[in-house]
MDAnalysis code that builds the backbone (N, CA, C; Angstrom):
import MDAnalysis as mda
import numpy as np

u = mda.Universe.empty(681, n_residues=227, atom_resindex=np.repeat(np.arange(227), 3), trajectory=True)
u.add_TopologyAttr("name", ["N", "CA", "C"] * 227)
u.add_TopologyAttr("resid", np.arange(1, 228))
u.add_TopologyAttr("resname", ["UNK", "UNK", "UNK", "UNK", "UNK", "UNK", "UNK", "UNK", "UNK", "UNK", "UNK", "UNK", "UNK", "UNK", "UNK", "UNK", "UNK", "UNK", "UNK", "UNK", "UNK", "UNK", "UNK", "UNK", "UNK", "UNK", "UNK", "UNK", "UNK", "UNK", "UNK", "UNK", "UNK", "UNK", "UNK", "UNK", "UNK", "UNK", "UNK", "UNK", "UNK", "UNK", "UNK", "UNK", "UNK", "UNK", "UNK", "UNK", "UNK", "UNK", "UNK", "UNK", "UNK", "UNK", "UNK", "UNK", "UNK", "UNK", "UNK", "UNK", "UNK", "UNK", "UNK", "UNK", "UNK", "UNK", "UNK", "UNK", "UNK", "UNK", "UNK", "UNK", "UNK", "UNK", "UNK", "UNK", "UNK", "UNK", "UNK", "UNK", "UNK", "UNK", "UNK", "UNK", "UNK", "UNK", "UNK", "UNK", "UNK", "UNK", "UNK", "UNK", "UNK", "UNK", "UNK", "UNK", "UNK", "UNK", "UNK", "UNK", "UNK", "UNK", "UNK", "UNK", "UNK", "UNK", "UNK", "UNK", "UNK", "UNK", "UNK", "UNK", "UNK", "UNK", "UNK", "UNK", "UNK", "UNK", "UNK", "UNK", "UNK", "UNK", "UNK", "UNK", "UNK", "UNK", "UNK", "UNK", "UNK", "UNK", "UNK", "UNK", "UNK", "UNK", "UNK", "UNK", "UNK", "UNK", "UNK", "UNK", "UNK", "UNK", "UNK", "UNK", "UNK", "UNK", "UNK", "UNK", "UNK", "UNK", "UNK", "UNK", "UNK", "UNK", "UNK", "UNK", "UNK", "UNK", "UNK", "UNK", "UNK", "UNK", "UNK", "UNK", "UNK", "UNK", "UNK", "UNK", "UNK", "UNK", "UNK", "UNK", "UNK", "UNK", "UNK", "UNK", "UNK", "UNK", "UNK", "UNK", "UNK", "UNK", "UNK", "UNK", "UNK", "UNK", "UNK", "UNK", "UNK", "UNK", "UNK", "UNK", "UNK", "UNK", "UNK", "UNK", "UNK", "UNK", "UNK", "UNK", "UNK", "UNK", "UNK", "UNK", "UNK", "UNK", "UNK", "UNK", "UNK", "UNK", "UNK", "UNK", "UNK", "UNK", "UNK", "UNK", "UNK", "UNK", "UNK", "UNK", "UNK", "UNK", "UNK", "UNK", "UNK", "UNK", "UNK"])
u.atoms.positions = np.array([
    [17.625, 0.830, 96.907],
    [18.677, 0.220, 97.733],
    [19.437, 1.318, 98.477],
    [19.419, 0.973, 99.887],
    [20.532, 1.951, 100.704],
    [22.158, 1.981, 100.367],
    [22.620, 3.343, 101.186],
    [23.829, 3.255, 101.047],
    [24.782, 2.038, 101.943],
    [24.459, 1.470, 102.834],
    [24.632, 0.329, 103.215],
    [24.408, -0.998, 102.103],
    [23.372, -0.801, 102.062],
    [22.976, -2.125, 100.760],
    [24.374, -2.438, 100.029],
    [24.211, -1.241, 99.097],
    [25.686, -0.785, 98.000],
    [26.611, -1.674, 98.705],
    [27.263, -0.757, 99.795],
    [28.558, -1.219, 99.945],
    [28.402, -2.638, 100.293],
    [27.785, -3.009, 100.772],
    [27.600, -4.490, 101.274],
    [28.136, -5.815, 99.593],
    [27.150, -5.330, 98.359],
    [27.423, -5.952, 97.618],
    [28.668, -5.329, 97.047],
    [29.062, -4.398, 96.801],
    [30.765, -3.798, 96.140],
    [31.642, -4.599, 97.019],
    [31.496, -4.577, 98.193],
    [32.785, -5.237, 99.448],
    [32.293, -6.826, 99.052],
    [31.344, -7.519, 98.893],
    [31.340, -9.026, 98.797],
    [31.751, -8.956, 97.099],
    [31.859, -8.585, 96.099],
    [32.253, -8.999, 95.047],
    [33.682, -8.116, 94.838],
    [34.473, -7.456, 95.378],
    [35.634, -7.359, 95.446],
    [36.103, -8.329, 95.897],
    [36.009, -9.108, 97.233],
    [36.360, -10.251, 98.084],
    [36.664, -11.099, 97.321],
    [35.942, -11.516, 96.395],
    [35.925, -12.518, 95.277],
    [37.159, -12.418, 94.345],
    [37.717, -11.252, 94.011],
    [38.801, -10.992, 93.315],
    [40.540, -11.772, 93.912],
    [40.586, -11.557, 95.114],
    [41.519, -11.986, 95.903],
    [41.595, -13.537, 96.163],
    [43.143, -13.617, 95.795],
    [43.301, -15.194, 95.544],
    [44.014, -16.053, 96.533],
    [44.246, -17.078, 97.190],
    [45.130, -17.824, 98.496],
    [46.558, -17.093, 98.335],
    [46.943, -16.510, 99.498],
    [48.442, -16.121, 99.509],
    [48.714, -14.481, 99.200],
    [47.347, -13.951, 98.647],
    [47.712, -12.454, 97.965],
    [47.942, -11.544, 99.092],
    [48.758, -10.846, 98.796],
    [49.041, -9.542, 99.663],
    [48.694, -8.606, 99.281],
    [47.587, -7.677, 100.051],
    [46.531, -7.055, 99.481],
    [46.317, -5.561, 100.592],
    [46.587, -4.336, 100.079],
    [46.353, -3.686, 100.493],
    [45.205, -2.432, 100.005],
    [44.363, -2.033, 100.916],
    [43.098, -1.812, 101.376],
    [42.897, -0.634, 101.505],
    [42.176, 0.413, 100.528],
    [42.174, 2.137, 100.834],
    [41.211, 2.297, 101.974],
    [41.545, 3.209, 102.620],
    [40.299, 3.413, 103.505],
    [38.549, 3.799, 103.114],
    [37.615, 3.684, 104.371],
    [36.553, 3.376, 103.830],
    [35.718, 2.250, 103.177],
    [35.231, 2.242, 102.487],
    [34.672, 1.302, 101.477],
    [35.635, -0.140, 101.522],
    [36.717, 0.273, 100.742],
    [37.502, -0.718, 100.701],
    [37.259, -1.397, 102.325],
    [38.091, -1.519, 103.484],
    [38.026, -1.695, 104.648],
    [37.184, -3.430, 105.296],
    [36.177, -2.785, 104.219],
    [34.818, -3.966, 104.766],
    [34.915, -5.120, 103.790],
    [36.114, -5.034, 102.909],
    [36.309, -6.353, 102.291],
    [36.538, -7.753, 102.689],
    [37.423, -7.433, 104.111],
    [38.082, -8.594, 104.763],
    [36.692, -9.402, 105.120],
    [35.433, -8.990, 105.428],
    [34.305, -9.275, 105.939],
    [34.098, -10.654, 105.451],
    [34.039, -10.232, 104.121],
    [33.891, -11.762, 103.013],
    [34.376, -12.332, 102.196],
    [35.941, -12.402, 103.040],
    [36.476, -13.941, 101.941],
    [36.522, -14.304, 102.253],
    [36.312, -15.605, 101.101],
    [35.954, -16.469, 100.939],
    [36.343, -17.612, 102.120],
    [35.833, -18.766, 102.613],
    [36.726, -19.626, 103.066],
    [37.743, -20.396, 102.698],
    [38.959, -20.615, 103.443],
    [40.000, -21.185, 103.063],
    [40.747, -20.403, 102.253],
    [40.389, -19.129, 102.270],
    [41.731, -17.750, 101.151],
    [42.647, -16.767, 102.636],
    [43.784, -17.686, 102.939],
    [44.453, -16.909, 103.351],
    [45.150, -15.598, 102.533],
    [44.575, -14.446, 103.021],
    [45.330, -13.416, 102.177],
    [46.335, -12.743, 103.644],
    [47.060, -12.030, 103.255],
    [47.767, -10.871, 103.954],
    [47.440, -9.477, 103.407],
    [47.123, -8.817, 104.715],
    [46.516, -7.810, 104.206],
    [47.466, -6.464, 105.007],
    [47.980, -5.203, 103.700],
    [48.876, -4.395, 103.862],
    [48.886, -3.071, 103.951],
    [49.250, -2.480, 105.217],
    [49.099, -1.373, 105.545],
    [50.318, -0.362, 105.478],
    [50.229, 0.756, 104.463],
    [51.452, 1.639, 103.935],
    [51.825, 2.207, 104.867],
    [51.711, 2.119, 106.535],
    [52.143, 3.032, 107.693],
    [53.017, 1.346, 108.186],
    [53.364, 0.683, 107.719],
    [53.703, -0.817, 107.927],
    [53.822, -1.894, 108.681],
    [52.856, -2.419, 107.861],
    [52.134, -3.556, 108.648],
    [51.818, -4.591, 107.381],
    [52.245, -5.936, 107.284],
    [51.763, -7.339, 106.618],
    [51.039, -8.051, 107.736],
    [49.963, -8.276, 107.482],
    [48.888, -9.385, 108.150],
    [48.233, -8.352, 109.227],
    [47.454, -7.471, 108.659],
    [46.164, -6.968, 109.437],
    [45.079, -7.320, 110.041],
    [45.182, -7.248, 110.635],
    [43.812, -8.168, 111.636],
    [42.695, -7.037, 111.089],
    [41.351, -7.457, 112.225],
    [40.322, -6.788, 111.978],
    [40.380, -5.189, 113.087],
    [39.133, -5.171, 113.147],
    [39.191, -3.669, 114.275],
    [38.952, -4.354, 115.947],
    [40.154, -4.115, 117.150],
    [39.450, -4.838, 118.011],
    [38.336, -4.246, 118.894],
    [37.936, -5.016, 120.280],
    [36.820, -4.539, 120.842],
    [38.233, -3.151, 121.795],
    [36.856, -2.508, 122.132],
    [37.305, -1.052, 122.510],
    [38.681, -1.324, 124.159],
    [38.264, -2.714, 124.963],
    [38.922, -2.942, 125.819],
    [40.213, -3.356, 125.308],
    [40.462, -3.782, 124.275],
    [41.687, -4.304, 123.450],
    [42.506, -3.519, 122.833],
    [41.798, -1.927, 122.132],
    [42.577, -1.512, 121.769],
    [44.077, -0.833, 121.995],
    [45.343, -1.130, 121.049],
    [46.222, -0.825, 121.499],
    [46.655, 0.604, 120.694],
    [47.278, 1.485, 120.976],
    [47.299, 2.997, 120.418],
    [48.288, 2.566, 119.567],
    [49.743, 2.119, 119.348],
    [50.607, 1.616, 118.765],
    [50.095, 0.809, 117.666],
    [48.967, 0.142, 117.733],
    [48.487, -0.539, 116.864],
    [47.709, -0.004, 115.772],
    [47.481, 0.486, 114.649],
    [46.704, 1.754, 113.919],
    [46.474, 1.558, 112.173],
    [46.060, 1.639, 111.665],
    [45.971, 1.468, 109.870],
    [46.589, 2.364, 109.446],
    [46.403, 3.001, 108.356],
    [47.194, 3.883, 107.837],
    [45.979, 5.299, 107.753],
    [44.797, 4.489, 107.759],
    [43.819, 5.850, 108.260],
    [43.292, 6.111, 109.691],
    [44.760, 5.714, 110.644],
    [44.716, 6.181, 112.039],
    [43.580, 5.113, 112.365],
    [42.686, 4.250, 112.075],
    [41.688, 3.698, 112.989],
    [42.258, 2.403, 113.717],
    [42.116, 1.945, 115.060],
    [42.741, 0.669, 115.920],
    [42.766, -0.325, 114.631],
    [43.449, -0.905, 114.516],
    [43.493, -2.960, 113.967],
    [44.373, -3.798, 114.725],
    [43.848, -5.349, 114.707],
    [44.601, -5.907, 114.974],
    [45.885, -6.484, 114.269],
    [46.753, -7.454, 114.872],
    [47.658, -8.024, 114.346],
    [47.405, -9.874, 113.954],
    [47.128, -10.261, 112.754],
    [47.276, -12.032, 112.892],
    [48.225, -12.243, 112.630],
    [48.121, -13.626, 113.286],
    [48.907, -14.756, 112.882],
    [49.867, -14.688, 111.845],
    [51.795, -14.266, 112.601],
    [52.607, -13.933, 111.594],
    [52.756, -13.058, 111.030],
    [52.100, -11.944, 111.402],
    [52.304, -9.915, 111.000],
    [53.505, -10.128, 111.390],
    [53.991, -8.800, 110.315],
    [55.153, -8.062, 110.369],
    [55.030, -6.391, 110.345],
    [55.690, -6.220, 111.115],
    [55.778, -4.821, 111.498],
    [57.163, -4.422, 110.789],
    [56.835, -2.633, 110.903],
    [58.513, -2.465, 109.765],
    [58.188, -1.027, 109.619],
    [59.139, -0.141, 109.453],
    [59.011, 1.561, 109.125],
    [58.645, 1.479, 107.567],
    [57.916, 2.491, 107.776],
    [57.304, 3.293, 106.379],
    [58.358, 3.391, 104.862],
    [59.767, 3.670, 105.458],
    [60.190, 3.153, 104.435],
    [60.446, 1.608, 103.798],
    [60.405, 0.992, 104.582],
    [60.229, -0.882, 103.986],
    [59.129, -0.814, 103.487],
    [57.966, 0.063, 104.068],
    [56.786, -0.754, 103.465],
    [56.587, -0.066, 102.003],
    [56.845, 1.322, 101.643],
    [56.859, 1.751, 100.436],
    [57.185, 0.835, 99.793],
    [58.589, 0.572, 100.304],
    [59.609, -0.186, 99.098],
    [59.035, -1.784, 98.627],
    [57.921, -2.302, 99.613],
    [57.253, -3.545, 99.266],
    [56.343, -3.090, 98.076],
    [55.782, -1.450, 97.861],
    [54.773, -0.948, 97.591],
    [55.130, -0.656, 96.197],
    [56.450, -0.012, 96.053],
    [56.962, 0.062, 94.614],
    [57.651, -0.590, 93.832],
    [58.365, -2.125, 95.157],
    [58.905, -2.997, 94.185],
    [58.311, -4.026, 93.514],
    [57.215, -3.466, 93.771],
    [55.605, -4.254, 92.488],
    [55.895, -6.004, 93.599],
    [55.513, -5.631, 94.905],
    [55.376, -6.980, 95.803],
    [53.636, -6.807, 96.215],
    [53.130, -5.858, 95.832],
    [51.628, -6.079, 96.080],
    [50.566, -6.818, 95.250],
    [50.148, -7.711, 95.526],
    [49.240, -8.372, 94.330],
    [47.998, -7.737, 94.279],
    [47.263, -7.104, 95.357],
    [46.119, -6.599, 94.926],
    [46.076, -5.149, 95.750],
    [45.912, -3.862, 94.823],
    [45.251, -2.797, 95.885],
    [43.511, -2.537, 95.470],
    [42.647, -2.293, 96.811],
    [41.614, -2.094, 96.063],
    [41.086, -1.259, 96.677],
    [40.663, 0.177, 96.194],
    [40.472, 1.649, 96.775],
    [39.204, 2.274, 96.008],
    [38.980, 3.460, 95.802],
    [37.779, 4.070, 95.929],
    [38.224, 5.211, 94.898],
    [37.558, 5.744, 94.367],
    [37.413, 6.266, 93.275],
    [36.336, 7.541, 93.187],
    [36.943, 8.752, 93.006],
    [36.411, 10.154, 92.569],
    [35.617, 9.778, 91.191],
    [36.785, 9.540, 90.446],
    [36.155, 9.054, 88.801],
    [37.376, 8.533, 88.481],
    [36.734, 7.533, 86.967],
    [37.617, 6.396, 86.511],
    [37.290, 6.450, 85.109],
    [38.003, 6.278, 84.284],
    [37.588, 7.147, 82.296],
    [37.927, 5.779, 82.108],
    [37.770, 5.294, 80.922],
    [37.600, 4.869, 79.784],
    [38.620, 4.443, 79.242],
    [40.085, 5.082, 80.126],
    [41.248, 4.717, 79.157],
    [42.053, 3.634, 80.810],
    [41.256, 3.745, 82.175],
    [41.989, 3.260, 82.689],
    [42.216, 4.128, 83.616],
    [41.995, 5.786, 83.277],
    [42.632, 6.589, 84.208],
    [41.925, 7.078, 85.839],
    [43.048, 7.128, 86.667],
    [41.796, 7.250, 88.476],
    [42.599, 8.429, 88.820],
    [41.065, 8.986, 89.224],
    [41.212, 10.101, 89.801],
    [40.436, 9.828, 91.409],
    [41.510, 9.892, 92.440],
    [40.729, 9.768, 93.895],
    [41.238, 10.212, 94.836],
    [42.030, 11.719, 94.363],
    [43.011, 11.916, 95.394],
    [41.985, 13.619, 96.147],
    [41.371, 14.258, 94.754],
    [41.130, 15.730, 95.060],
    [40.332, 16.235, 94.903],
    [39.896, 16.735, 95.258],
    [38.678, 17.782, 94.376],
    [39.096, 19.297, 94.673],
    [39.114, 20.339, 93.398],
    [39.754, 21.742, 93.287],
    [39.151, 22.373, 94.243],
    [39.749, 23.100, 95.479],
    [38.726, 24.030, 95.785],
    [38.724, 23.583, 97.350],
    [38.601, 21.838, 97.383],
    [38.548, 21.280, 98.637],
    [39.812, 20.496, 99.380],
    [39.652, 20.540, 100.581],
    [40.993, 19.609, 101.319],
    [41.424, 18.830, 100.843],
    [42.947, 18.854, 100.633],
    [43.892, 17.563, 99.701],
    [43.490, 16.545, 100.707],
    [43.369, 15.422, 100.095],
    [43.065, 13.908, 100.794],
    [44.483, 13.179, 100.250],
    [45.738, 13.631, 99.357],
    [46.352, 12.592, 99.593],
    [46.946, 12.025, 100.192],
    [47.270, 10.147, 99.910],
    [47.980, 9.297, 101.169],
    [48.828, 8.859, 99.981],
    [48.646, 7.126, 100.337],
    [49.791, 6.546, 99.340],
    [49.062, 6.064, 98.105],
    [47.811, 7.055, 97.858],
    [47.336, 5.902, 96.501],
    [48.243, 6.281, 94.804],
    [48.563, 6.974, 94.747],
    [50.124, 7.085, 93.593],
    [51.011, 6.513, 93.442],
    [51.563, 6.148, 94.742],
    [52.321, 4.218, 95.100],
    [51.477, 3.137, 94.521],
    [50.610, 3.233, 95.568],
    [49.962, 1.732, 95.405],
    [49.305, 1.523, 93.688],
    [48.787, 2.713, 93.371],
    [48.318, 2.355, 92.070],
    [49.263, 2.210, 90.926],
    [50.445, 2.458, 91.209],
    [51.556, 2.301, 89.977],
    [52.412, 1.490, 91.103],
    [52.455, 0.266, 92.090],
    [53.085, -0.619, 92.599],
    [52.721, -1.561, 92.309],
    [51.419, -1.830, 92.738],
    [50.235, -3.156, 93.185],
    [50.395, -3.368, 91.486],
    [50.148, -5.241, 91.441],
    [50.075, -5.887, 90.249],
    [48.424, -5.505, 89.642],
    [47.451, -5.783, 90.387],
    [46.342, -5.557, 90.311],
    [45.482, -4.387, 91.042],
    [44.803, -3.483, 90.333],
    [44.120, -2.156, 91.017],
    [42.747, -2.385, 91.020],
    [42.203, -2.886, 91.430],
    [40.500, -2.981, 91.705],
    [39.866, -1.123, 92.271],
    [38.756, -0.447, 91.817],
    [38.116, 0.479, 91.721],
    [37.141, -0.183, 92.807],
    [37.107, -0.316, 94.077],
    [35.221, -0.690, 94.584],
    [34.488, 1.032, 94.633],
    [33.817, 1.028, 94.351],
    [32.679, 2.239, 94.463],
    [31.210, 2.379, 94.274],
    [30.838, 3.320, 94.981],
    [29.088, 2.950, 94.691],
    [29.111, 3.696, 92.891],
    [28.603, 3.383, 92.213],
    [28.158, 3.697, 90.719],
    [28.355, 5.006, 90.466],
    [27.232, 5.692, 91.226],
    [27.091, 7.784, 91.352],
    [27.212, 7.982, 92.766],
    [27.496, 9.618, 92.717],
    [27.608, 10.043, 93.670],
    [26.641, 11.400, 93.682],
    [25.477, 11.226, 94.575],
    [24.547, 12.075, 94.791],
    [24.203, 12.365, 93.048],
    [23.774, 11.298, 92.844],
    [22.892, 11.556, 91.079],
    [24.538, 11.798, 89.976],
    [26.188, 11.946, 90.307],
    [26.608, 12.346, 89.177],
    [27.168, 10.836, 89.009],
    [27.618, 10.985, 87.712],
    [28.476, 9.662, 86.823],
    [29.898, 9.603, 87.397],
    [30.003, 8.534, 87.773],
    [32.204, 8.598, 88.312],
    [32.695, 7.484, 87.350],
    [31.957, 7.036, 86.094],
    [32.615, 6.196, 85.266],
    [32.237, 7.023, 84.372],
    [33.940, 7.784, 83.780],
    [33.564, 9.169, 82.853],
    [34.354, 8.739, 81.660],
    [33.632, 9.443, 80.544],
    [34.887, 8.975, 79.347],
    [36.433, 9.674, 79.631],
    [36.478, 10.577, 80.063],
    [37.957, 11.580, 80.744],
    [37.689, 12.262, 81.789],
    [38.300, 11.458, 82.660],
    [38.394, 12.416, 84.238],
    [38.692, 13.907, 83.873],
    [37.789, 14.510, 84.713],
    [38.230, 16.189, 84.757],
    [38.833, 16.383, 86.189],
    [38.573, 15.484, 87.113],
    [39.364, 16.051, 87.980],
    [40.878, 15.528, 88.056],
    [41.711, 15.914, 89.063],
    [43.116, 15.553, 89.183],
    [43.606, 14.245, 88.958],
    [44.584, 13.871, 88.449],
    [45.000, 12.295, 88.151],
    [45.645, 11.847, 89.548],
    [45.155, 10.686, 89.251],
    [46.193, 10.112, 90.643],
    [47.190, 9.500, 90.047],
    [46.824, 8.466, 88.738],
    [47.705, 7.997, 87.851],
    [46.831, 7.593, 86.004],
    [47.821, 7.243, 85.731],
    [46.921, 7.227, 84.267],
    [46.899, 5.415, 83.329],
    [45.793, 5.073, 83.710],
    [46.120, 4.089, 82.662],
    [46.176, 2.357, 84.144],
    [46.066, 2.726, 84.886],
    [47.007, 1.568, 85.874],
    [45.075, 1.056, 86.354],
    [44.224, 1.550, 85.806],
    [43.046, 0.403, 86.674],
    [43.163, -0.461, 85.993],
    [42.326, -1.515, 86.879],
    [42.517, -3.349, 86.177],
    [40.895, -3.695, 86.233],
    [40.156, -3.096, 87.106],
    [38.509, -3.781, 87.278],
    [37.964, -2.438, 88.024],
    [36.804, -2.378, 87.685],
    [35.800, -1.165, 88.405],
    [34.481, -2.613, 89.090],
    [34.316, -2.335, 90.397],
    [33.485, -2.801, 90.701],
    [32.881, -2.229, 91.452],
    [30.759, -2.099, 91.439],
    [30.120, -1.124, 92.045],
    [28.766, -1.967, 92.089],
    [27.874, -1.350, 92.812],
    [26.863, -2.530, 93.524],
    [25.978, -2.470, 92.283],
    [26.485, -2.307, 90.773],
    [25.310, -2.330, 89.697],
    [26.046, -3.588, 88.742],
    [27.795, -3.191, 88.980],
    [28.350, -3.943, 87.743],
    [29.796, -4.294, 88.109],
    [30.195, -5.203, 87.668],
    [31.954, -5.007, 87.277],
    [32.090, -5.377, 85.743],
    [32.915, -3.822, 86.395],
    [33.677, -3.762, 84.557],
    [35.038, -3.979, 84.654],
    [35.791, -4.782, 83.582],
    [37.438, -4.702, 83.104],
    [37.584, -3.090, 82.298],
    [38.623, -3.237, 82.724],
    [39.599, -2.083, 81.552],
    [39.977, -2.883, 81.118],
    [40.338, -3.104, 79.361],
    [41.005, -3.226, 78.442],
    [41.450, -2.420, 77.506],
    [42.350, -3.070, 76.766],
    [43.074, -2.046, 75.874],
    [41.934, -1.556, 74.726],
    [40.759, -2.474, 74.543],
    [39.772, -1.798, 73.922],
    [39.206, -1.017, 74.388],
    [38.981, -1.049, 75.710],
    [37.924, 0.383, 76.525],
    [37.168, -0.623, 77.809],
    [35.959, -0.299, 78.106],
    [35.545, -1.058, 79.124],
    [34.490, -1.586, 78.748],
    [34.814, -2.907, 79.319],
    [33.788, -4.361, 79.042],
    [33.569, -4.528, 80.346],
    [31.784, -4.861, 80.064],
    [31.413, -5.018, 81.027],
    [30.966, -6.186, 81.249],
    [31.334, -7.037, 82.502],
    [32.446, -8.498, 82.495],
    [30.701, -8.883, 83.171],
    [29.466, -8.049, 84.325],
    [28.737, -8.853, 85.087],
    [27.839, -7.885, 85.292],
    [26.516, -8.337, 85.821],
    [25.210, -7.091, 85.673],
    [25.356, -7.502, 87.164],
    [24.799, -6.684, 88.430],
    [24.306, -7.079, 89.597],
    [22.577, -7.559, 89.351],
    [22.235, -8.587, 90.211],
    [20.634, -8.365, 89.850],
    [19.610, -7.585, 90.392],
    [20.179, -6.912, 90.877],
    [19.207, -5.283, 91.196],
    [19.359, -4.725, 90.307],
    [20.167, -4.654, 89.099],
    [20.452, -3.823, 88.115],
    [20.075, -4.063, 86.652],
    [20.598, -3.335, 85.495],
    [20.136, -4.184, 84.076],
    [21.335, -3.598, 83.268],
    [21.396, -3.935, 82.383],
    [22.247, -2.887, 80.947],
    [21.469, -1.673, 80.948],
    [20.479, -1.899, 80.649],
    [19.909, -0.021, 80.591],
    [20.166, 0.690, 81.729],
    [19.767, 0.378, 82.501],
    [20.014, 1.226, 84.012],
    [21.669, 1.373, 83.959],
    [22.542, 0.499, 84.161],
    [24.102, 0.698, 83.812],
    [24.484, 1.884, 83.027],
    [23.612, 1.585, 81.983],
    [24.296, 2.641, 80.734],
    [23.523, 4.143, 80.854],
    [22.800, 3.727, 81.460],
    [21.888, 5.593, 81.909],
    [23.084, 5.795, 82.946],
    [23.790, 5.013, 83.508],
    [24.023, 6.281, 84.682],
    [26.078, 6.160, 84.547],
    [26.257, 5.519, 83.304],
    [27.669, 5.667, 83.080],
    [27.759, 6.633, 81.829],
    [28.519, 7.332, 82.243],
    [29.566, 8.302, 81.000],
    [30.059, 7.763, 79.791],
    [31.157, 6.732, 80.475],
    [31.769, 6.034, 79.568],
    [30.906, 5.057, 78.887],
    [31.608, 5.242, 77.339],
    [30.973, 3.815, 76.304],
    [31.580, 2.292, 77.205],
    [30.276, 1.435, 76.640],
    [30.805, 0.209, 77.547],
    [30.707, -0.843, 76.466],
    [31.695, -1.614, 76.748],
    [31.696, -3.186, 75.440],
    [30.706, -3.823, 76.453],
    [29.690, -4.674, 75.069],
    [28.638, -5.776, 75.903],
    [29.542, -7.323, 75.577],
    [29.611, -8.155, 76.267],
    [30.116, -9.122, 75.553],
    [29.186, -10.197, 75.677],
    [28.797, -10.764, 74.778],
    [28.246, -12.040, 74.101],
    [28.056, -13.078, 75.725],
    [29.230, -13.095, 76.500],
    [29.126, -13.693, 77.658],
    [28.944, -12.809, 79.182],
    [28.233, -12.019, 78.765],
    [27.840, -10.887, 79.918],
    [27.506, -12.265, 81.061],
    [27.665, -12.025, 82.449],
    [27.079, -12.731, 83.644],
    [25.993, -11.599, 84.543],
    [25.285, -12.275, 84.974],
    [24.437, -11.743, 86.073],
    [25.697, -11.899, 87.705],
    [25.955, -11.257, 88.480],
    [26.749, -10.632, 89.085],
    [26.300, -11.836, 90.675],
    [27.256, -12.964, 90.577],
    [26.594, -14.100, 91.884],
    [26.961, -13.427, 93.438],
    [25.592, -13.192, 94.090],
    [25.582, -12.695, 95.989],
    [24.843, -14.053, 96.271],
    [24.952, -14.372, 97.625],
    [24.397, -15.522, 98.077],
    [22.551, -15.147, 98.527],
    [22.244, -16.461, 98.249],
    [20.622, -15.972, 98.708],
    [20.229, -15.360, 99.728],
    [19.239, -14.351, 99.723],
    [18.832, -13.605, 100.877],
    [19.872, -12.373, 101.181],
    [21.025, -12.062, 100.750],
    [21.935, -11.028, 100.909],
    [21.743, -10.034, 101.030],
    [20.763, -9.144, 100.495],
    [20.068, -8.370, 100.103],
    [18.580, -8.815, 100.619],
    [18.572, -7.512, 102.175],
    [17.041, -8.075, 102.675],
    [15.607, -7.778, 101.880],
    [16.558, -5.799, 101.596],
    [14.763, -5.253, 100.868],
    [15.484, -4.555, 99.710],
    [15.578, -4.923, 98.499],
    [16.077, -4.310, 97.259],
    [15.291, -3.182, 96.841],
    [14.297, -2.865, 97.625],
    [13.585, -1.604, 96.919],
    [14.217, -0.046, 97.248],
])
């Protein structure tokens, strides 16, 4: 499966997480391509930490307005009933725990809950607002592809930098979604390109099986060539 493939199924089963009414803000990248597929009839609002409630999509190139921007500088639009507002309102939506869902991308993610996605030693700081959002937002969704160039990013203890400790709620990746719990991580759904063995070869972390494991639902044909 391509790197397209991946994200295709991580962005349609994050989508699934988000409920009518949630206000949901979106790390760049990966995350991004979520809006693609929800569901019908789930009005969400979707929130941008440079501030913005109700994000549109990306427009066509004749449309774009420069004033108009995400928080990773790329054009978006505005729907139906956005609010605009300075950076400090929107923090303050961000830390007064008014976000119901953030769902971002992940260096590595341990065993106890803890995300690391801000750094790597050695290389250009990447941070933005994910230290807000992950100790604001009610719910922290992980989307990520599984490995990265052959290594494990579901580790029993992050070695690289913390972003925060303890605050993930779901890891989802085009093999599996797993919960964090206070027992460790259960793994809630298999993708069907995938298996338990293959899962557990290429995760770090110990994983709970539960008795009600699911096969991981994409709509038919979603997936053109799984090989």
């Amino acid at each position: 499966m391509d790197k397209k493939q991946m994200r295709k199924i991580i962005a349609y089963r994050a989508a699934r997480e988000i409920n009518n009414g949630d206000i949901v803000n979106l790390g760049i990248g990966l995350p991004t391509c979520v809006p693609n597929y929800i569901p019908e009839g789930i009005t969400t609002y979707i929130h941008s930490e440079n501030g913005l409630v109700g994000m549109g999509g990306e427009p066509e190139d004749h449309l774009r307005d420069p004033k108009m921007r995400d928080a990773g500088n790329g054009y978006v639009t505005a729907d139906m009933g956005a609010a605009t507002f300075d950076t400090a309102m929107s923090f303050g939506i961000i830390r007064g725990g008014h976000l119901d869902i953030t769902i971002l991308g992940a260096l590595q993610v341990d065993e106890e809950g803890n995300l690391a996605n801000w750094m790597i030693p050695g290389k250009k700081v990447g941070m933005g607002g994910a230290m807000d959002l992950v100790v604001g937002a009610k719910k922290v969704i992980i989307a990520m592809e599984h490995t990265s160039k052959g290594k494990v990013k579901i580790v029993k203890s992050c070695t690289l930098p913390l972003t925060a400790r303890g605050r993930v709620s779901m890891i989802i990746t085009e093999k599996a979604v797993i919960e964090v719990t206070s027992n460790g991580l259960v793994l809630k759904e298999v993708s069907p390109y995938s298996s338990v063995e293959d899962i557990r070869a290429t995760t770090e972390a110990e994983l709970i099986i539960p008795l009600d494991l699911k096969t991981m639902e994409l709509p038919e044909g979603f997936i053109e060539n799984k090989s």
